[in-house]
C-alpha positions as CSV (number, residue, x, y, z in Angstrom):
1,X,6.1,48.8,-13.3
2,X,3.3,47.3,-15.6
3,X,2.9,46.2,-18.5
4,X,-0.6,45.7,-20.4
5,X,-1.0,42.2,-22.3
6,X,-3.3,42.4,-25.0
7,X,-5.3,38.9,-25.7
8,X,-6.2,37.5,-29.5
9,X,-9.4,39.0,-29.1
10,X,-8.0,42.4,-28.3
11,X,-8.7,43.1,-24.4
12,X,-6.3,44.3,-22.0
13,X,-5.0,43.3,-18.7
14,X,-2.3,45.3,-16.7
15,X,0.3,42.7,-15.1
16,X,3.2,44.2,-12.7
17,X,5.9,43.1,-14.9
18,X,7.6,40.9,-11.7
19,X,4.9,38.4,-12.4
20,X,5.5,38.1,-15.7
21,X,9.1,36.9,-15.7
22,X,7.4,33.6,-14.3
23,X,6.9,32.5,-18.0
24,X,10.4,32.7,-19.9
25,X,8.4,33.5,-23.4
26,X,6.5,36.7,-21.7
27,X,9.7,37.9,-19.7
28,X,11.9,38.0,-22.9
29,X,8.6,39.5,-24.6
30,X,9.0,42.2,-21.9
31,X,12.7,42.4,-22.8
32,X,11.9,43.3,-26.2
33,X,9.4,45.9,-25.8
34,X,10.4,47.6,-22.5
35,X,12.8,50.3,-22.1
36,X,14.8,50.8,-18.9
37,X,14.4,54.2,-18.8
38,X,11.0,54.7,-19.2
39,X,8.4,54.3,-16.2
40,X,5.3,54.1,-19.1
41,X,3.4,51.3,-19.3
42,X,4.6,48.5,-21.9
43,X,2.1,46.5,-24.4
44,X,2.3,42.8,-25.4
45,X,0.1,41.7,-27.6
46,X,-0.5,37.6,-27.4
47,X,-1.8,36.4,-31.0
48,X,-2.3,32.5,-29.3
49,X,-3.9,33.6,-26.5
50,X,-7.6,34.9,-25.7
51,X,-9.0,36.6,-23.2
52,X,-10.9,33.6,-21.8
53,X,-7.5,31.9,-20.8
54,X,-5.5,34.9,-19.6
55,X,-8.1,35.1,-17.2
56,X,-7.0,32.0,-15.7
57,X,-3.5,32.3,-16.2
58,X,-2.9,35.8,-14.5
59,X,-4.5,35.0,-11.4
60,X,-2.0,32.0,-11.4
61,X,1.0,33.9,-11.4
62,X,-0.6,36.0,-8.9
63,X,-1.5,33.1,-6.3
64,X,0.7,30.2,-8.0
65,X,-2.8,28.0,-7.7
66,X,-5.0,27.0,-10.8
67,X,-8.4,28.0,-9.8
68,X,-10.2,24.6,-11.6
69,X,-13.8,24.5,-10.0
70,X,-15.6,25.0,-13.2
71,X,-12.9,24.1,-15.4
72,X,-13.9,21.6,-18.3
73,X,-11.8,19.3,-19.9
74,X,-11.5,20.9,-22.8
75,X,-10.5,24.5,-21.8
76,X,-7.7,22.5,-19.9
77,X,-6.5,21.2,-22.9
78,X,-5.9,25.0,-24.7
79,X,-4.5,26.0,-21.1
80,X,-2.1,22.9,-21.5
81,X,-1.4,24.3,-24.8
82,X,-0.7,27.8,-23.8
83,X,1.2,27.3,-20.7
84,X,3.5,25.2,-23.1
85,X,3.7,27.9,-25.2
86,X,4.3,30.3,-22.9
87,X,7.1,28.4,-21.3
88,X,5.9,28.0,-17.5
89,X,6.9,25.1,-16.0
90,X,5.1,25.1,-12.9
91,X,1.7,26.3,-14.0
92,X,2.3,23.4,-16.9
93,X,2.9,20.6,-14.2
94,X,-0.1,22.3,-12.2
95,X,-2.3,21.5,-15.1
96,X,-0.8,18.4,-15.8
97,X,-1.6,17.5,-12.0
98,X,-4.7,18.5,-13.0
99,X,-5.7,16.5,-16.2
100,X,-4.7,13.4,-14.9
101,X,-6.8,13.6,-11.7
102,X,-10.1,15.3,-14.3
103,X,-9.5,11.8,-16.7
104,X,-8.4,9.4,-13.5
105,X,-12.2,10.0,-12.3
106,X,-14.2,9.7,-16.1
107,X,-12.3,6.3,-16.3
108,X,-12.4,4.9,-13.0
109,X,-8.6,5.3,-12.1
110,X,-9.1,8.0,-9.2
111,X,-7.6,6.1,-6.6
112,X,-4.1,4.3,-7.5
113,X,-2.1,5.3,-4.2
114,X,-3.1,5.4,-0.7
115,X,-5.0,8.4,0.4
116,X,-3.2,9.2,3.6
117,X,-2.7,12.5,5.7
118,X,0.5,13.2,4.9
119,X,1.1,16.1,8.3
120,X,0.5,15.4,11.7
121,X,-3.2,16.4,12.9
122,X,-5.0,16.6,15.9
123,X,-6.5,13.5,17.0
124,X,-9.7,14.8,17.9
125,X,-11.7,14.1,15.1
126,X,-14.4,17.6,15.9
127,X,-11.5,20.0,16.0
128,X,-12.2,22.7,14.5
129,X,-10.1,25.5,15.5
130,X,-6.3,24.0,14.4
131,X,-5.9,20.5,12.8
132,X,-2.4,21.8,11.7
133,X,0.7,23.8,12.2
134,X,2.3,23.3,15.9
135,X,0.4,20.6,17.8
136,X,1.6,19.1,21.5
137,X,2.1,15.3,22.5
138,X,0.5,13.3,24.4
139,X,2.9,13.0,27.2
140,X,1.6,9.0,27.8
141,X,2.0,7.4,24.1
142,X,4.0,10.4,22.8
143,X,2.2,9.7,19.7
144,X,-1.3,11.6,19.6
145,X,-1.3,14.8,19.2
146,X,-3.1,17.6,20.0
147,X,-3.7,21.7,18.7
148,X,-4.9,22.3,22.6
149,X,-5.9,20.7,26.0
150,X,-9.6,21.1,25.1
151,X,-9.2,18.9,22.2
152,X,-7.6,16.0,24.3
153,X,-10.0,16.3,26.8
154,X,-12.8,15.6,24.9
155,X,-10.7,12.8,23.0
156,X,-9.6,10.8,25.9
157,X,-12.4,8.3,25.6
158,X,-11.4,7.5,22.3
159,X,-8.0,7.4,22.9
160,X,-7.8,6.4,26.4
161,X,-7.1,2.5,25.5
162,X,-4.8,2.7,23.1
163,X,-3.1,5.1,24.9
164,X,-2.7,3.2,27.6
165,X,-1.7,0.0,25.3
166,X,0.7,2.0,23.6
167,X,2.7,3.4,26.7
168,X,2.5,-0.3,28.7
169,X,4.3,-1.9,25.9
170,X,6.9,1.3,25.4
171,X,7.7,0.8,29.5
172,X,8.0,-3.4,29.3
173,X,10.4,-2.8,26.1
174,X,12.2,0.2,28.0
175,X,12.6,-1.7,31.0
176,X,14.3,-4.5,29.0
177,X,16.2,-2.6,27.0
178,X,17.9,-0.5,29.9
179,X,18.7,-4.6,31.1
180,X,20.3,-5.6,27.5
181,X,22.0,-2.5,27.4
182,X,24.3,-3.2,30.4
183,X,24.4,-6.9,30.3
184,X,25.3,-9.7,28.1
185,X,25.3,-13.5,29.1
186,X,25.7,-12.4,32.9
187,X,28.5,-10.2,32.0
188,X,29.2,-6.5,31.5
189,X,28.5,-5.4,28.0
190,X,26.3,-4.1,25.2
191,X,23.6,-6.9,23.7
192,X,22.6,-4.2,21.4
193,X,25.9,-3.4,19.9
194,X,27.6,-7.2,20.1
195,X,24.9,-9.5,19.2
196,X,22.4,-7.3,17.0
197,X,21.3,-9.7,14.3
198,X,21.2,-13.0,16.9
199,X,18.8,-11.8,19.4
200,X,16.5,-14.8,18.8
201,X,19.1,-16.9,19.5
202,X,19.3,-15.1,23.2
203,X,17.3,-15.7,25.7
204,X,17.2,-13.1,27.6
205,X,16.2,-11.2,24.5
206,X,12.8,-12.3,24.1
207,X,10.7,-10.4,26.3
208,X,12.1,-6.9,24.4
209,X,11.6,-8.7,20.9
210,X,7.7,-9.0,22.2
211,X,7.3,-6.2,23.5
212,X,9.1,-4.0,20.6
213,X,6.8,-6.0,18.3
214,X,3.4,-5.4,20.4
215,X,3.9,-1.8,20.3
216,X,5.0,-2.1,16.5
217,X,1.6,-3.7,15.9
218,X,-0.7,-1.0,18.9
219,X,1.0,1.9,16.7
220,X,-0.4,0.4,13.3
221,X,-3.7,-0.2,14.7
222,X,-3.9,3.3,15.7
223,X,-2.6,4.0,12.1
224,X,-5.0,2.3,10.8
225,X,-7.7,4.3,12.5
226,X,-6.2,7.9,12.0
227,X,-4.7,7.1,8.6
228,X,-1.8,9.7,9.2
229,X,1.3,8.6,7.5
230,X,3.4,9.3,10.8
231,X,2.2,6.8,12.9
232,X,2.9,4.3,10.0
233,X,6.4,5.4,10.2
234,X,6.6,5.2,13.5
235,X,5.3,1.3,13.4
236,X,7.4,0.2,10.4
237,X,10.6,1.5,12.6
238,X,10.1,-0.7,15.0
239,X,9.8,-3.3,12.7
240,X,12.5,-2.9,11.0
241,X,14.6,-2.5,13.4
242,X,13.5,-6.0,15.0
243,X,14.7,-7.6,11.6
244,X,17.6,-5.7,12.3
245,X,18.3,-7.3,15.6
246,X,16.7,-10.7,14.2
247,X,18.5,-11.3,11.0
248,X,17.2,-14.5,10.7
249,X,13.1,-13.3,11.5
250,X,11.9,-15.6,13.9
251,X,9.0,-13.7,14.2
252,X,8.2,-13.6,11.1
253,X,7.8,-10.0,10.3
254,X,8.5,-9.8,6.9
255,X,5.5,-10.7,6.4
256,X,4.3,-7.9,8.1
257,X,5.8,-5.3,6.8
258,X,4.7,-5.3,3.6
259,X,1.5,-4.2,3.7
260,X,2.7,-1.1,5.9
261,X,5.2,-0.1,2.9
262,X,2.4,-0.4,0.8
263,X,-0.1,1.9,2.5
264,X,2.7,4.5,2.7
265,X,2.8,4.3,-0.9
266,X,6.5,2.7,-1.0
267,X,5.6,0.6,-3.4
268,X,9.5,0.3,-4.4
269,X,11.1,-0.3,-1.0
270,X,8.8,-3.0,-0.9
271,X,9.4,-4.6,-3.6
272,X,13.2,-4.4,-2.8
273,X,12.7,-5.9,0.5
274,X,10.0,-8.7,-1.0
275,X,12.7,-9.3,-3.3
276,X,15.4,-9.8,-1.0
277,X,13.4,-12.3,0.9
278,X,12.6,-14.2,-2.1
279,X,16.4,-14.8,-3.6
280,X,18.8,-14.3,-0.3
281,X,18.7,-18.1,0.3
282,X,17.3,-19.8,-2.7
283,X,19.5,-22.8,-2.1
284,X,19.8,-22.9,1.6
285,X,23.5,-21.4,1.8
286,X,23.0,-18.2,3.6
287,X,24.6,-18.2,6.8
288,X,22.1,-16.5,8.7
289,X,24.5,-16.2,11.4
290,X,26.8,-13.5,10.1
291,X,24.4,-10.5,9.3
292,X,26.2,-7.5,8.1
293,X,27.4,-4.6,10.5
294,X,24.6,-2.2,10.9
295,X,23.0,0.8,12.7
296,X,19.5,1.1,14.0
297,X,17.7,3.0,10.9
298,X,20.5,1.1,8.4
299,X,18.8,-0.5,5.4
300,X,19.5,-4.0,4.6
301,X,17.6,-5.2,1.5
302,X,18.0,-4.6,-1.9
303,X,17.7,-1.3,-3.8
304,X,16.9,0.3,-7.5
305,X,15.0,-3.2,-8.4
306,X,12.9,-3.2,-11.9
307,X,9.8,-2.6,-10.3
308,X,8.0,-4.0,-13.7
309,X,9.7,-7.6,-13.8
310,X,7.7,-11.1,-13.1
311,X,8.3,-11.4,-9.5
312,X,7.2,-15.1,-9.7
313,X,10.4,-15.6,-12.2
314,X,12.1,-15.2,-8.8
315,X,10.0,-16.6,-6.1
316,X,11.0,-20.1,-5.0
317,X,8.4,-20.7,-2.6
318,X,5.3,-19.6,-3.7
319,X,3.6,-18.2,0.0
320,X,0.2,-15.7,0.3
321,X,1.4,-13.0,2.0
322,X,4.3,-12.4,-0.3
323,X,2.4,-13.1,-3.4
324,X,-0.5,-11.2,-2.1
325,X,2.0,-7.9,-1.8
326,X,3.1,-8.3,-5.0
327,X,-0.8,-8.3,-6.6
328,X,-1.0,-5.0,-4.8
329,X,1.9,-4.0,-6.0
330,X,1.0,-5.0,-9.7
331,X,-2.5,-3.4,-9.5
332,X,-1.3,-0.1,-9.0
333,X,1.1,-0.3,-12.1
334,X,-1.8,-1.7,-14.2
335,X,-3.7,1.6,-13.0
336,X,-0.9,3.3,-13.8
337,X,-0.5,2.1,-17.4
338,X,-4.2,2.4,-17.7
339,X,-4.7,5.7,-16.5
340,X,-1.8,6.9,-19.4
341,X,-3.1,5.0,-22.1
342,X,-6.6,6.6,-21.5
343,X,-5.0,10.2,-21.5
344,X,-2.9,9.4,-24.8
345,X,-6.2,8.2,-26.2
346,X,-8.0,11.6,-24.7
347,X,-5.2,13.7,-26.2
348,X,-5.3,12.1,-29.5
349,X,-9.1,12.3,-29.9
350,X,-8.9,16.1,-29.0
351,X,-6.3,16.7,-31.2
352,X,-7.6,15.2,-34.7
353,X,-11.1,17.3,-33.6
354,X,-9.0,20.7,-33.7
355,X,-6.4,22.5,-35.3
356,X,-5.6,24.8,-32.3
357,X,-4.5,21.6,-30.2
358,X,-2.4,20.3,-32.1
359,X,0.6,21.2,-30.5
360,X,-1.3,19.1,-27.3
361,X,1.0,16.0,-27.6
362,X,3.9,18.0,-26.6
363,X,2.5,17.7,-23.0
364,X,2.7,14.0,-22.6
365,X,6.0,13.5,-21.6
366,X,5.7,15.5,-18.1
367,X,2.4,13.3,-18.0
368,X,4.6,10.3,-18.2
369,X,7.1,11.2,-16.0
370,X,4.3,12.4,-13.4
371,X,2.5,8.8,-13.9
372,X,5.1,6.6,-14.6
373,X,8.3,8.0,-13.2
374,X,11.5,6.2,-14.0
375,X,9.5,3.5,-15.6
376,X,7.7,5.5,-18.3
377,X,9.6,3.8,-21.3
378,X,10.3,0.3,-20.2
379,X,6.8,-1.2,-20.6
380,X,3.2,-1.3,-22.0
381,X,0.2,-1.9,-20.3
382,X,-0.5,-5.2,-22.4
383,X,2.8,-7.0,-20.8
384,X,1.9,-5.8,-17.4
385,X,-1.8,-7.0,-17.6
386,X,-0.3,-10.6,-18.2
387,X,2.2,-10.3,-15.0
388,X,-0.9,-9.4,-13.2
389,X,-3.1,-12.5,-14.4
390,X,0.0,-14.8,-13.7
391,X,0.1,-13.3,-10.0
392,X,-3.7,-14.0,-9.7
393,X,-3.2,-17.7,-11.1
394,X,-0.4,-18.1,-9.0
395,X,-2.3,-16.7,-5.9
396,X,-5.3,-19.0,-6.7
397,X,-3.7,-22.2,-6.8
398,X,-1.6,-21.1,-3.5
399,X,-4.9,-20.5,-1.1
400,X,-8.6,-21.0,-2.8
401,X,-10.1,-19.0,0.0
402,X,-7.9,-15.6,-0.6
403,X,-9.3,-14.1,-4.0
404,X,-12.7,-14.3,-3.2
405,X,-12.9,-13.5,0.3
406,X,-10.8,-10.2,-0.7
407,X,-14.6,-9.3,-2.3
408,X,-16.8,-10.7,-0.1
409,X,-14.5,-10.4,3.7
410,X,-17.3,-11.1,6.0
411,X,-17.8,-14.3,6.3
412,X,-14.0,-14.8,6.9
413,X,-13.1,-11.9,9.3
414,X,-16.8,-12.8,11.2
415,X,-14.2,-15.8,12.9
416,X,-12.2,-15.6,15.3
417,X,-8.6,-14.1,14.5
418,X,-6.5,-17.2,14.3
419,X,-3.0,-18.4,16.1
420,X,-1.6,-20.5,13.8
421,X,-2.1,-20.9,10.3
422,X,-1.0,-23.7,7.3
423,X,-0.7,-23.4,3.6
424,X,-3.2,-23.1,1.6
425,X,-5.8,-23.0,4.7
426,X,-8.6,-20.4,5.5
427,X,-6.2,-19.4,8.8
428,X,-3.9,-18.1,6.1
429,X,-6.5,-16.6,3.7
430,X,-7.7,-14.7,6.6
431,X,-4.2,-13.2,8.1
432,X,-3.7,-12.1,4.1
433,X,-6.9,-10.3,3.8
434,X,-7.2,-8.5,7.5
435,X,-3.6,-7.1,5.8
436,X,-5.1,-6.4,2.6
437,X,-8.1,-5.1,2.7
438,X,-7.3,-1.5,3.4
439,X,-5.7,-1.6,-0.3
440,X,-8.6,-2.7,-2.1
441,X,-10.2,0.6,-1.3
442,X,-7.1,2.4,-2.6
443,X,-6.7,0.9,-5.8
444,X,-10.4,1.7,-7.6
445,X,-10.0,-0.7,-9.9
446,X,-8.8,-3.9,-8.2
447,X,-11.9,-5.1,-7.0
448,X,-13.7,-5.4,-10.5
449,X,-10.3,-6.8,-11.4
450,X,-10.3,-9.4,-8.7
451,X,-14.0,-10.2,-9.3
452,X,-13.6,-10.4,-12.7
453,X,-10.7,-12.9,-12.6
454,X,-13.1,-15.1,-10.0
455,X,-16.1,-15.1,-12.5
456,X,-18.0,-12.8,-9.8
457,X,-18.1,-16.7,-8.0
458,X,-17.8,-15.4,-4.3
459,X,-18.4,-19.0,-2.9
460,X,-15.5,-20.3,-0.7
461,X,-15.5,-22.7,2.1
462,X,-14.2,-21.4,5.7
463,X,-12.7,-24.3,7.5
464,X,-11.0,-22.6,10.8
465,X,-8.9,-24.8,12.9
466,X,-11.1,-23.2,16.3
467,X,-14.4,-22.9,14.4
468,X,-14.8,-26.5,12.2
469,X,-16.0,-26.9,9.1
470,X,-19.2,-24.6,7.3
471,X,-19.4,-23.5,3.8
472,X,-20.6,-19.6,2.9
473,X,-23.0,-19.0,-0.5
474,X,-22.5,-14.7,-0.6
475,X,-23.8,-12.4,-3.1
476,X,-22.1,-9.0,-3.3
């Protein structure tokens, strides 16, 4: 069956009625009119609605898609209206989804997160028959992946070397895994099971601990080069499961880590496991030497931490990396807070200019929520503007070389990557930003932020332990 709906200005449009029960206003419309047993066509006639909108909103509950090519702002704000009104939920978030992106790009707030490809692909970047669905391994890294022998054929040049990177490392840690597995301190037995958490402390461990974290870091490369979020995963297990096995992080991969949570867009399991780094041993009590019972995939740190508090409240030691995670972390909530306060603005301005909209501000909540999730009534943008300038201050006065090299990297990366580092030094500025600097294309506004807070100054001296001392005059 079908029934007709008549629009405001009096055309017609015959919907099967099993589309209709979509929206709960239509469906108990339908309820009212219909009669069981009559196959004739019903009418519903929609006094809010015109003709100009049902002609987006059918095809919606046809396809479940908003078709929003040539969709202005405005006509989205009187289908906000009327998808309210007629009590759709998911054509409602749809448009939602949709307003925030349309007002995101007329105030500069586009990018916020990081734009990563979120199912497995074929590596070869000219496929062009099947870059989804069911794609084969590479049986050497088991990593890459590929829709058909063709396309790894004509990828293996590109891939070839990290391949081959990627599978050395896998058969070194393999190989001294199988060894740790069978064996502790010349005796039968389990290193994995009885001593996970002291592995530094062994060893015998130390060639696995290497080679687990060499293939951690080949993986992230390639990450970083194919920008699928899998291969981050894959990277930040290994990690993770090295602090795991080195409770103590003689490696000194938490400061590593980071910046992979953050380009998966965990922005809140990294500020949970920043935040356990920061206050476990403010004192020097902790008895590293007793790590909790765990599992490989077990997670350690803290959880359900205010994402919005003043991290440097907690921070004892006041140390690049960490404070350089948190700015990232603190940009994208400024965006965030930004972005909503320019809708609110948007939605009032629209509503005082017509009488029709008025019921518009009824949509903000499920804006909120979609923005600011759990956080949505906890802040304003004003108190998280001043967190962020503390971090910058903070950041500033830690490393000189950090801020502005963030804007202007080439001088900095131009020298050789460096072995060791010390505080406050262009070694350290320049471990910070080769982590870094993929963010500061995801977050549109942090580089006029960043340059803003420097005074657009992009002068900083580079003074490299293996290159001596030469000062850089930039304009960007």
């Amino acid at each position: 069956m079908t029934t007709n709906l008549r629009s405001s200005d009096g055309e017609m449009f015959s919907v099967p009625n099993n589309l209709l029960q979509k929206s709960e206003t239509l469906a108990s419309m339908l309820n009212v009119c219909s009669d069981d047993t009559d196959d004739t066509d019903d009418t519903v006639t929609l006094d809010r609605i015109n003709s100009k909108y049902l002609r987006i909103i059918i095809p919606w509950l046809q396809s479940g898609s908003v078709q929003s090519d040539n969709l202005e702002l405005n006509d989205l704000y009187y289908l906000l209206v009327h998808s309210n009104y007629l009590n759709i939920p998911d054509l409602l978030n749809q448009l939602c989804e949709l307003l925030i992106d349309k007002i995101a790009k007329r105030n500069n707030l586009h990018k916020i997160d990081s734009d990563l490809i979120t199912e497995p692909r074929c590596f070869n970047s000219n496929c062009k028959t099947s870059t989804r669905g069911a794609l084969k391994v590479c049986a050497k890294c088991s990593i890459a992946r590929y829709c058909c022998k063709d396309c790894q054929s004509s990828d293996w040049a590109h891939h070839k070397t990290m391949c081959k990177r990627i599978s050395t490392f896998t058969k070194t840690m393999n190989k001294e895994a199988a060894h740790l597995s069978v064996e502790l301190w010349g005796e039968p037995g389990n290193t994995f099971e009885e001593e996970a958490g002291h592995f530094w402390g062994i060893h015998e461990t130390r060639a696995y601990c290497r080679a687990r974290h060499c293939l951690a870091e080949t993986i992230l490369e390639l990450a970083d080069g194919k920008q699928q979020s899998f291969i981050y995963e894959k990277g930040l297990a290994h990690h993770m499961e090295l602090l795991r096995l080195i409770h103590g992080d003689n490696m000194g991969i938490r400061y590593e880590v980071p910046s992979v949570f953050l380009k998966l867009n965990r922005d809140e399991d990294c500020y949970n496991f920043l935040k356990w780094w920061s206050t476990i041993d403010p004192h020097g009590r902790y008895d590293w030497g007793d790590p909790p019972e765990s599992r490989e995939g077990d997670w350690l740190y803290l959880r359900d931490q205010d994402l919005l508090e003043n991290p440097l409240k907690f921070i004892d030691r006041m140390e690049l990396q960490v404070l350089a995670a948190f700015l990232w972390i603190r940009l994208r909530i400024v965006s965030r807070y930004s972005l909503m306060e320019a809708i609110e603005n948007e939605i009032k301005s629209a509503t005082c200019k017509s009488e029709e909209l008025r019921f518009l501000p009824h949509i903000l909540p499920t804006v909120k929520k979609m923005l600011l999730g759990r956080y949505r009534s906890k802040s304003s943008l004003k108190a998280q503007e001043e967190i962020l300038r503390q971090i910058l201050e903070a950041i500033e006065m830690c490393n000189k070389t950090f801020l502005p090299a963030m804007i202007n990297p080439g001088p900095l990366l131009s020298c050789p990557a460096p072995s060791v580092y010390s505080d406050g030094s262009s070694s350290e500025a320049y471990l910070a930003v080769k982590q870094s600097l993929g963010m500061l294309s995801s977050v549109s506004v942090a580089k006029d932020i960043i340059t803003k807070f420097c005074g657009g100054n992009t002068y900083y001296k580079v003074d490299m332990e293996s290159v001596g001392r030469f000062a850089v005059r930039t304009n960007p």
